[in-house]
N, C-alpha and C positions, 0 to 999 in steps of 0.2 A: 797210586794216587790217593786209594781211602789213607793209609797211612801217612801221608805226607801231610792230610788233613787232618786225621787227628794229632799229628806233631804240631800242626800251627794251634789246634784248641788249647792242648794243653802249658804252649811255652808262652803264646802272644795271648788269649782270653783267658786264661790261669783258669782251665778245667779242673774239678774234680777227678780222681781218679776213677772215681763209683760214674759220673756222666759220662767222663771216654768211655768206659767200659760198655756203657748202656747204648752212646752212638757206634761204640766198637762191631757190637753185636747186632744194631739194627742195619748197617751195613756192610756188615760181611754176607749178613740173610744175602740182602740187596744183589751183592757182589755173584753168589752164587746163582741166583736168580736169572742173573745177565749172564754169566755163563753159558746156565744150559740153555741160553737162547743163539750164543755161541755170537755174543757181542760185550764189548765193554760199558763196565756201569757209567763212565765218563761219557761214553760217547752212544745212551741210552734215549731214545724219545717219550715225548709226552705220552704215546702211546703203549711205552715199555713201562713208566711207572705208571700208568694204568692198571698192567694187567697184573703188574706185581701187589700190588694194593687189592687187588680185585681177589686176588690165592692167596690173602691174608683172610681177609671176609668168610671164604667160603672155605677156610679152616677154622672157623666158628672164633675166631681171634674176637676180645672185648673191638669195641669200636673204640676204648681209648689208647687200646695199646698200637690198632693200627696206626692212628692220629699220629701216635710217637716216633712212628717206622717212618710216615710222611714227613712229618718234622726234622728227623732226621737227614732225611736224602734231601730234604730241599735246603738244609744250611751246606751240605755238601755241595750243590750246585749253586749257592751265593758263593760261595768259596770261589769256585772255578770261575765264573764270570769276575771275582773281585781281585782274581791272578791273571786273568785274562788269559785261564786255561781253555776257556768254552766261550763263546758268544755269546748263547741263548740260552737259556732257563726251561728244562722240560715241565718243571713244577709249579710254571707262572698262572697255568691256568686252571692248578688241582687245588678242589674245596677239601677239607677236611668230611670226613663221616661226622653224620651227627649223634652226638651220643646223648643217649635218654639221662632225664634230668630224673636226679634221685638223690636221698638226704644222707650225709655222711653216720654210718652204723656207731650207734654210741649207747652208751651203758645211762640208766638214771641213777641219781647220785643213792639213793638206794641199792642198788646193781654193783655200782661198781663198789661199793664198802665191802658185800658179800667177795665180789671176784677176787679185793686186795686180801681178803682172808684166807684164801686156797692153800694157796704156799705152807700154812700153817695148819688147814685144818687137813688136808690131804695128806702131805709127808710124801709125795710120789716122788721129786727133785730135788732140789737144792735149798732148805725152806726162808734161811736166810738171804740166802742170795736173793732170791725168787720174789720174796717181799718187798725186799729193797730196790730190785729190777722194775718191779711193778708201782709201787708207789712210785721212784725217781721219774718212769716217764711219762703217767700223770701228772702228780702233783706241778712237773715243768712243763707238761705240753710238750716230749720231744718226740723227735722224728727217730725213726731206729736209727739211721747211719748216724743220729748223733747221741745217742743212747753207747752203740758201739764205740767209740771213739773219746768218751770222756773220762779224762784220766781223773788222778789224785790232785795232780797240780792245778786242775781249773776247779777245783772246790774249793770254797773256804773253809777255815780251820773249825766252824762253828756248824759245818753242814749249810747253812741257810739258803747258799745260793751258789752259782756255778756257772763256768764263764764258757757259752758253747759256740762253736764254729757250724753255720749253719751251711744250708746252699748259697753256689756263688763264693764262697768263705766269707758271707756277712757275721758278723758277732753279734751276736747281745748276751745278756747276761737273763738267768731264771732263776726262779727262783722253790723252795721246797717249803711242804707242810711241816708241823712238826711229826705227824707221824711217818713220814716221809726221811726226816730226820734221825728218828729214830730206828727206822727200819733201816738205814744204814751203817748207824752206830753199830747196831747190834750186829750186823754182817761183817765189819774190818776184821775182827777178829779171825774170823773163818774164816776170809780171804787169805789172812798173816798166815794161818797155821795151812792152808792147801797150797801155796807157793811153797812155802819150808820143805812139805812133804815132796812136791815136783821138783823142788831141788831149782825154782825160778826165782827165789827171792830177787829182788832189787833189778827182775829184767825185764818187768813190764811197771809202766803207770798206766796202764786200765783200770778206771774202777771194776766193773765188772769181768770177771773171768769165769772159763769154764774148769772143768774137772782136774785136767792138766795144767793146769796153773796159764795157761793159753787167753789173749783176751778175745772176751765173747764174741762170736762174728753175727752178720747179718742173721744166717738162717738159722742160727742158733737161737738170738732169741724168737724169732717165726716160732721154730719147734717151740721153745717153751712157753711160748702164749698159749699157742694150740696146743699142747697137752692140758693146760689149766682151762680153755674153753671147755674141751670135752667133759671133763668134770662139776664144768656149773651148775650145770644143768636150769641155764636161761633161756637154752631156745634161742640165740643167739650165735651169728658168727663173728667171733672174738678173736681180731686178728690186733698187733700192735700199733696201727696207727688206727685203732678204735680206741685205743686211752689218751691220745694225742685229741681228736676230738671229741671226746665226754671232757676233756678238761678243759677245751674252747668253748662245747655248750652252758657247762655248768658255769662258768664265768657270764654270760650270755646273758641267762636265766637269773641270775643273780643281780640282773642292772650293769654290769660293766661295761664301760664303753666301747663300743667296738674300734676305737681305734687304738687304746692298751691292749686290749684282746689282739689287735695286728701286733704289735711291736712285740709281746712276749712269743707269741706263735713263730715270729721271722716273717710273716709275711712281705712280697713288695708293694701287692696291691693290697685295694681293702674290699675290693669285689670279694675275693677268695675268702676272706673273714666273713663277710657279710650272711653268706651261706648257713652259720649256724644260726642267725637270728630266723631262720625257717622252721630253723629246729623244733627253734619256740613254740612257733606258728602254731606246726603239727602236734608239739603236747597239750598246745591251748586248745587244738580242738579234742585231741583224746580224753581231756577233760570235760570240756563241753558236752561231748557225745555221750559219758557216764554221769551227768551230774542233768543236764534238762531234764525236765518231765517230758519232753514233746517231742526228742531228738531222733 
């Protein structure tokens, strides 16, 4: 039945394959779950995804990734109600957990000039690539799966700007600095010559790739954020959607509107934007608190 659901995501809601995959896994948990209660997840009660939610909790799970498990099993049982596989809904009457409210981890534009220097002054990885990696999903605000997934063909021939398939497959177009620009100039080259060597010429359009002439995956670049956090030495945890927002705040901080601030980021809502103007809030007061006499 999970399967049959995720065949309807992906043919009739035109899923990503990274969201099946993410509902794949929050309900297969699920599925097992119902098992060893030696019942089916279809024909589970309110009281069944209670306690499954409940042995998510008390395996110290974030409260939002529970949120996502919930999220999950209840478009599952819309589903079955909207095939008229189920009558009732066990999820009609479950609130989400609430999760603490906290400011998205971001670098100041001081910080992050040092962190886009790494790649270069360290030499531990790839320094080209690594710069280029690093500046492109700044300077654009991108999300890694769309970091991963951006070839040659959605660049322009000038570097400037680049044409990306977000969540949902909404499109917009972003755009790059010039050292951003350059820091990709300077990496084609290296790319040219490590495909030659793998013997891949002309079988991948990723911009970015790893060692094997291979394009970059997800946890690839994870690793290679986090080998260049370790190195900062900011006293910060510098994951890749921490340069995604430092380029939503510094825009922010800057005067930009926040609702170009939405349309470059992909947002749908502009709640979700609104967030870094907190940002603000908090460096207005980290100044404040260093600059009164009285504070």
């Amino acid at each position: 039945m999970i399967k049959e659901y995720l065949d309807y995501l992906k043919a009739v809601r035109g899923c990503s394959q990274r969201t099946l995959d993410s509902y794949g896994n929050d309900l297969s948990r699920y599925a097992i779950y119902c098992e060893n209660l030696g019942i089916k997840s279809e024909e589970a009660s309110s009281y069944d995804v209670q306690g499954f939610i409940a042995d998510l909790s008390a395996e110290h799970m974030a409260a939002s990734s529970v949120n996502r498990n919930l999220s999950s099993i209840r478009g599952f049982y819309r589903w079955m109600n909207r095939m008229e596989k189920r009558k009732d809904n066990p999820c009609v009457s479950l609130k989400n957990i609430k999760t603490p409210a906290c400011l998205p981890n971001v670098l100041w534009e001081d910080e992050m000039a040092d962190f886009a220097c790494l790649p270069e002054t360290t030499g531990i990885l790839w320094p080209e690539r690594d710069k280029a990696l690093i500046m492109a999903m700044y300077s654009g605000g991108l999300r890694i799966g769309e970091i991963v997934t951006l070839s040659m063909s959605n660049i322009s021939p000038s570097f400037d700007e680049a044409k990306i398939t977000g969540k949902g497959g909404k499109q917009r177009y972003v755009f790059f600095s010039q050292e951003a620009k350059d820091a990709i100039s300077e990496y084609l080259p290296h790319r040219e010559a490590r495909l030659h060597i793998a013997g891949k010429k002309g079988d991948t359009d990723a911009l970015f790739i790893n060692r094997k002439g291979q394009p970059i995956s997800i946890p690839g670049v994870r690793w290679i954020i986090s080998r260049y956090s370790q190195h900062s030495g900011l006293g910060k945890n510098i994951n890749p959607h921490a340069l995604r927002h430092s380029f939503a705040t510094h825009l922010v901080n800057s005067g930009c509107d926040v609702r170009i601030v939405q349309e470059m980021l992909g947002h749908s809502s502009i709640s979700t934007t609104q967030r870094y103007t907190h940002v603000n809030i908090e460096k207005m007061k980290k100044v404040y608190a260093a600059s009164h006499p009285h504070s």
